[in-house]
C-alpha positions in Angstrom: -79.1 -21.9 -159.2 -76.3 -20.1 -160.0 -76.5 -17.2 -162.6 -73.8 -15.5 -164.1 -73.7 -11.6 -165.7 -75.9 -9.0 -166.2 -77.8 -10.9 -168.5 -78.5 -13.6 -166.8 -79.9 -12.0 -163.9 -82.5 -10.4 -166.7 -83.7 -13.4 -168.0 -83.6 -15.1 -164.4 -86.9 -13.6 -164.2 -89.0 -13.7 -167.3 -91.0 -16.1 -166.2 -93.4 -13.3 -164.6 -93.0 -10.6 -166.7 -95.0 -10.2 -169.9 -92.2 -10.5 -173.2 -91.3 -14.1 -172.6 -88.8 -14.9 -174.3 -89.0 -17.9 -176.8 -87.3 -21.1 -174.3 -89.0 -19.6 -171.4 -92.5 -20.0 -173.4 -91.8 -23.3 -174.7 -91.1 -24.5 -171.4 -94.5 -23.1 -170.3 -95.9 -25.3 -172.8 -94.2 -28.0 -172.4 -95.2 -27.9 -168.3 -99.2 -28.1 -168.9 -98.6 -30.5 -171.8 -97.8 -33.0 -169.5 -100.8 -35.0 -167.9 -99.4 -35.4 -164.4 -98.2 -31.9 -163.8 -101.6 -31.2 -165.6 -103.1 -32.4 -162.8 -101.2 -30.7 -160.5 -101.9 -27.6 -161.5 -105.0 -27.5 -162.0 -105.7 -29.0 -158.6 -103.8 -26.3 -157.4 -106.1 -23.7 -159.2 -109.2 -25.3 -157.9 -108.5 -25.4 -154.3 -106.1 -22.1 -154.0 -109.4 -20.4 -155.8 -112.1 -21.8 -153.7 -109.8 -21.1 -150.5 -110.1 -17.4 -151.5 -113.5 -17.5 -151.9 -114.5 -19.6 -148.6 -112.3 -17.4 -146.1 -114.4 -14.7 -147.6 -117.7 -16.7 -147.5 -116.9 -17.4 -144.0 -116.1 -13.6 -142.9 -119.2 -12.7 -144.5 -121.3 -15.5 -142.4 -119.7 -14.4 -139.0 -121.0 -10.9 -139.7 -124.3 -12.3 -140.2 -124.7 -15.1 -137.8 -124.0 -11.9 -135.0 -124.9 -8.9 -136.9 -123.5 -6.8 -138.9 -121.4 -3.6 -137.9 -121.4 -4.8 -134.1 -119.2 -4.5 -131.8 -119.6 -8.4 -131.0 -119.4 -8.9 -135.1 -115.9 -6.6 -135.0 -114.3 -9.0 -132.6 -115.9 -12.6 -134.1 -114.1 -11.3 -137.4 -111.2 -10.6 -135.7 -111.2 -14.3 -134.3 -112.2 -15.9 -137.2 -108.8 -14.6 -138.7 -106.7 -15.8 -136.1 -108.1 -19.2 -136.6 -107.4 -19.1 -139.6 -103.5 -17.6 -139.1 -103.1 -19.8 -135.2 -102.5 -23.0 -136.8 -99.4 -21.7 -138.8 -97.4 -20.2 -135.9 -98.5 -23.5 -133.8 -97.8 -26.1 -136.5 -96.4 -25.0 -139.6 -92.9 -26.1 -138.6 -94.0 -29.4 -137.8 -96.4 -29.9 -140.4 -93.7 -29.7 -143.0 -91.4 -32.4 -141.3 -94.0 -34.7 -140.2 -96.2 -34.5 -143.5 -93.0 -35.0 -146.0 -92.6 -38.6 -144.3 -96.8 -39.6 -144.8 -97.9 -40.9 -148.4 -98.2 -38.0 -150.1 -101.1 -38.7 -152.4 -103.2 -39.7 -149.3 -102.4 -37.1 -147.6 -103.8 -34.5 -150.1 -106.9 -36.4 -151.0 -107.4 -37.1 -147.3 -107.0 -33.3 -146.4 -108.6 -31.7 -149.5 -112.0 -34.1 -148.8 -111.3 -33.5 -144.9 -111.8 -29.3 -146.0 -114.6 -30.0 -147.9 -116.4 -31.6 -145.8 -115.9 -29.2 -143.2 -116.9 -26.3 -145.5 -119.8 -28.1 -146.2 -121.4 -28.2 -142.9 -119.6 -24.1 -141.6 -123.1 -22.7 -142.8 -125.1 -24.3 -140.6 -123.2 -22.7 -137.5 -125.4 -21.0 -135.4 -122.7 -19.5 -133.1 -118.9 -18.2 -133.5 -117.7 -21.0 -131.4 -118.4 -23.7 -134.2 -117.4 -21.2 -137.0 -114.2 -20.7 -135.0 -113.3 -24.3 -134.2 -114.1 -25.4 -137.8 -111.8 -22.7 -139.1 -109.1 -24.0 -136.7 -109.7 -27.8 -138.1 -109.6 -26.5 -141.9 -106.5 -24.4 -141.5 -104.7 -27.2 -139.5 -105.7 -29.5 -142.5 -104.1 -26.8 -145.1 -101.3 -27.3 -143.0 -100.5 -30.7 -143.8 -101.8 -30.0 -147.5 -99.7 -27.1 -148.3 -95.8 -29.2 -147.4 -96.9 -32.4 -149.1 -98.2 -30.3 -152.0 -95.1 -28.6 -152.3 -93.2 -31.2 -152.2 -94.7 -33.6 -154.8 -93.2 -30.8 -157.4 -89.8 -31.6 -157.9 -91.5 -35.1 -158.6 -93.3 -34.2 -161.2 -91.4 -31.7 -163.4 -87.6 -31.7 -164.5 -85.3 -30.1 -162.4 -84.2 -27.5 -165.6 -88.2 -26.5 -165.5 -89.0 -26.6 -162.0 -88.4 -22.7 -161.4 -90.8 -22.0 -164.1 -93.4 -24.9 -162.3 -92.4 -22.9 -159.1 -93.6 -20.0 -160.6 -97.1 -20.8 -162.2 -97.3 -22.2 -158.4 -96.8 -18.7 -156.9 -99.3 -17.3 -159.1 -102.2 -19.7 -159.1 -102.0 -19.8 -155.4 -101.9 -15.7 -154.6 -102.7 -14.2 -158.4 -106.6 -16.0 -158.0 -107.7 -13.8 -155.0 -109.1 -10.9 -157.7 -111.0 -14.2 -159.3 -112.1 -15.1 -155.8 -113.4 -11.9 -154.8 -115.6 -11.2 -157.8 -116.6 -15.1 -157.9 -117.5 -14.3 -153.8 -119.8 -11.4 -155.2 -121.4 -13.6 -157.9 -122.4 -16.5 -155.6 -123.5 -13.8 -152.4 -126.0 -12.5 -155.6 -126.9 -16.2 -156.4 -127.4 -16.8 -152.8 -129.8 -13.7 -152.6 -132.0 -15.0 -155.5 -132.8 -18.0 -153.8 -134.8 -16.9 -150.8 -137.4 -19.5 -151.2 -134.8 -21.8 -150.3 -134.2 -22.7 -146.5 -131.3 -23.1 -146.5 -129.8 -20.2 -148.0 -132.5 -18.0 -146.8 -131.4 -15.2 -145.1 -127.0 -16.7 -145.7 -126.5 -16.1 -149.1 -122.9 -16.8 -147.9 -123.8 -20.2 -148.0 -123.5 -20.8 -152.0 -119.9 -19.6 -151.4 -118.9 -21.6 -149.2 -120.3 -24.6 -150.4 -119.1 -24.0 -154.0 -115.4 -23.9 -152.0 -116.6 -27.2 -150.6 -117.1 -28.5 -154.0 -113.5 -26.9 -155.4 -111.6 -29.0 -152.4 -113.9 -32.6 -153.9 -112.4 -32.0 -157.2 -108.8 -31.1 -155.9 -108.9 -34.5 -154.5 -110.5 -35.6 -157.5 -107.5 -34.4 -159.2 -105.0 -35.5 -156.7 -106.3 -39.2 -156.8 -105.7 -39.3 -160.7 -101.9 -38.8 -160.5 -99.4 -41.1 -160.3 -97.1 -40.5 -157.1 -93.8 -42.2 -157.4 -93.2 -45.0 -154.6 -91.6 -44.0 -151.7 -89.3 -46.4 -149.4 -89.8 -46.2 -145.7 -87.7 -43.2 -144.1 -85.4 -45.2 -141.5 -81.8 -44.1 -140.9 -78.6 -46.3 -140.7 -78.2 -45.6 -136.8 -81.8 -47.1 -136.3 -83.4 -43.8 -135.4 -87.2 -44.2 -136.0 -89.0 -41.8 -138.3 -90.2 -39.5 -135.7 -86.7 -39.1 -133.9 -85.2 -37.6 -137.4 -88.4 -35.2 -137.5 -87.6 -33.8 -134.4 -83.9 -33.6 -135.6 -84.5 -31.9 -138.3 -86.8 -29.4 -136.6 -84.8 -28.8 -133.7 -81.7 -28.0 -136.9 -84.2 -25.6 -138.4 -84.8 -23.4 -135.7 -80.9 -23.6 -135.0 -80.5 -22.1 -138.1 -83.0 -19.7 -137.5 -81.3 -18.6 -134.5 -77.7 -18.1 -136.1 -78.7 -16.4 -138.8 -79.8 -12.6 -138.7 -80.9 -12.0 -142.0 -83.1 -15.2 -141.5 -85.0 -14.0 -138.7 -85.5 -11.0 -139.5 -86.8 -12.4 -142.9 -89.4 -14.6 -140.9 -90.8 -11.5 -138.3 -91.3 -9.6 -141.6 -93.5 -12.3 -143.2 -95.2 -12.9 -139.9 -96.0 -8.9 -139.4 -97.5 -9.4 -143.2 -99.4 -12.1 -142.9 -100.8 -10.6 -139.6 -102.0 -8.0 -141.0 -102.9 -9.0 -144.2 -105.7 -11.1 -142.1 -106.2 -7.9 -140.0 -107.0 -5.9 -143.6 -109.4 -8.4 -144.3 -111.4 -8.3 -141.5 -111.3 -4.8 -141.4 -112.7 -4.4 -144.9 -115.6 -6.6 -143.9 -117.0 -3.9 -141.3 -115.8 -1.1 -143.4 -118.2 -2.2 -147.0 -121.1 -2.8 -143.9 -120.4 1.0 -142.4 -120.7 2.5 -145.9 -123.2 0.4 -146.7 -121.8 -1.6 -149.5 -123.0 -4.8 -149.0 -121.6 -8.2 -149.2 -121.1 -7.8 -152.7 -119.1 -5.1 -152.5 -117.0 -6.6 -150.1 -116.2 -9.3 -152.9 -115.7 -6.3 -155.2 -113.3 -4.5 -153.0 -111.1 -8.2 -152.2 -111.0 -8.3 -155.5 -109.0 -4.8 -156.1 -106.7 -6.0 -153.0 -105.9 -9.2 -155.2 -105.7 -6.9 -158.2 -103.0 -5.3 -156.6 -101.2 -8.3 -155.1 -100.5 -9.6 -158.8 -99.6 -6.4 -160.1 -97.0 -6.7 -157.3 -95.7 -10.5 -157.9 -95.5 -9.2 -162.0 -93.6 -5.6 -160.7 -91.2 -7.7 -157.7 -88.9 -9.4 -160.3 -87.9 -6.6 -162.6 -88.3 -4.2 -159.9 -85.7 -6.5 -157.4 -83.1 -7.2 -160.6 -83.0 -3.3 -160.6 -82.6 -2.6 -157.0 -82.2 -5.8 -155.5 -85.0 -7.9 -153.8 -83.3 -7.2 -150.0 -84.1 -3.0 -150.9 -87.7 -3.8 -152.0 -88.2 -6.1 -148.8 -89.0 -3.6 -145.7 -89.9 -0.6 -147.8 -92.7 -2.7 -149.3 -94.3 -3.9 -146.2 -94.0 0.2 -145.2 -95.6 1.9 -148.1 -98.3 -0.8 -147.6 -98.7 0.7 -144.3 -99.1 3.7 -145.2 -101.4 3.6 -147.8 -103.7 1.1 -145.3 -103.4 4.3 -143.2 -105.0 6.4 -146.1 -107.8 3.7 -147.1 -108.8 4.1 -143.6 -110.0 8.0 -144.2 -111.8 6.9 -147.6 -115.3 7.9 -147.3 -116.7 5.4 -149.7 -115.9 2.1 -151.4 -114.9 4.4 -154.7 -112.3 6.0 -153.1 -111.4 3.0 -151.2 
């Protein structure tokens, strides 16, 4: 959308800064007060938050279903990670052609009751095998959630609102991890109350996960209340089937990718983050068990990461009108470095 003028660039980007002006809070209310994208967003809510809270639940499980502080522990976290990050090098450029071309409202109740039922049955794993393979399934399923999601927005909002939808989207999805992490804590402490029940005793990780299990049910709750618009099948005047424009349109995408530098380089730097943004995670796990801080605190200290990562998304959009968001790019990703460098010398979770 094109912007014009000094001023427009400013108020490009109120819609994440505190001060909103007037239109941009009327538009706000104007989003939730209508039922379908109601529905949306809270569905969104639920199952972004209960995602935070299982990949924790299910950390905090592999350290206990091999013991905590091991080496054998150090490396099951490590894999449990790259479950959860393998299935979006290996599929999330097909996912997002191939799912845009299913029925989009069965494909996020199918794949939001397809995760909770998986989540459901994760604490009964005995080994890291079965909590690696049904990481693998659950991420694979987000995979075809996350595009069909997406695109069921511009559906459901006007197309002079759907930047601010866009960006109640960003924040539910990444601003709920500090929620997460202290809901994590909570339900490890309800888990530990409850040892005279057998199947929590001796996992209090379990009332985590399951209480993600139940955030996926109502997601497709949620999902299965809307009203999708009807969609005609996708065919093409040459006679091309479905699945011969998918692979068109992938093989155009990484084309692009290929022709354009800024792209690229764009996509390695996401990848390095996310990468170690999963490393970071499992890291922390062994760290709260070396200084002996419990699961709990590890819930505690997830939740100071997400404190910061909202901080951030608030700080990114007057922060990239002033220097320009291409300026904040790489020397965000290496002052995070560095400070993950100086965490790593913090003697306790305090300092940490």
């Amino acid at each position: 959308m094109a912007t014009h003028g000094p001023g427009a660039r400013r108020d490009a980007g109120t819609g994440l800064i505190p001060g909103l002006r007037g239109a941009q809070r009327s538009a706000y209310v104007a989003l939730l007060s209508d039922a379908q994208y109601r529905r949306y967003f809270l569905a969104t809510f639920t199952s972004s938050l209960g995602d935070w809270v299982g990949v924790l639940a299910i950390l905090a499980l592999t350290e206990t279903v091999l013991g905590r502080a091991s080496r054998a522990a150090a490396f099951a976290l490590s894999g449990v990670m790259v479950a959860r990050i393998l299935p979006v090098l290996l599929f999330g450029p097909v996912a997002g052609v191939y799912a845009d071309r299913w029925d989009r409202k069965r494909t996020l109740v199918m794949t939001d009751l397809g995760r909770g039922l998986l989540m459901a049955v994760i604490p009964f794993s005995q080994d890291f095998l079965q909590l690696f393979v049904a990481s693998f399934v659950v991420e694979v399923l987000s995979m075809l959630f996350a595009p069909a999601k997406e695109a069921t927005l511009p559906n459901l909002v006007p197309r002079e609102r759907l930047v601010q939808a866009n960006q109640m989207t960003l924040i539910v999805t990444y601003g709920t991890l500090p929620l997460g992490g202290v809901l994590f804590a909570a339900f490890v402490g309800l888990g530990g109350l409850l040892p005279t029940f057998q199947l929590v005793q001796g996992r209090p990780e379990a009332v985590a996960i399951w209480a993600n299990a139940l955030t996926f049910v109502a997601s497709a709750v949620l999902f299965g209340r809307m009203r999708f618009p009807s969609r005609e099948a996708t065919t093409t005047d040459s006679g091309h089937v479905p699945g011969s424009r998918a692979w068109d349109e992938l093989k155009e995408g990484f084309r692009f990718i290929a022709e354009h530098r800024g792209v690229r380089a764009l996509i390695v730097g996401v990848m390095a983050a996310a990468l170690a943004a999963g490393a970071l995670f499992a890291v922390a796990k062994l760290f709260v068990s070396v200084v002996g801080s419990g699961q709990s605190g590890f819930g505690l200290l997830v939740a100071v990461v997400g404190a910061g990562m909202l901080t951030g998304l608030v700080s990114a959009v007057p922060l990239g009108h002033r220097f320009g968001t291409h300026r904040l790019f790489g020397p965000g990703i290496g002052l995070g470095a560095l400070l993950a460098i100086v965490t790593a010398f913090m003697p306790n979770l305090t300092l940490a």
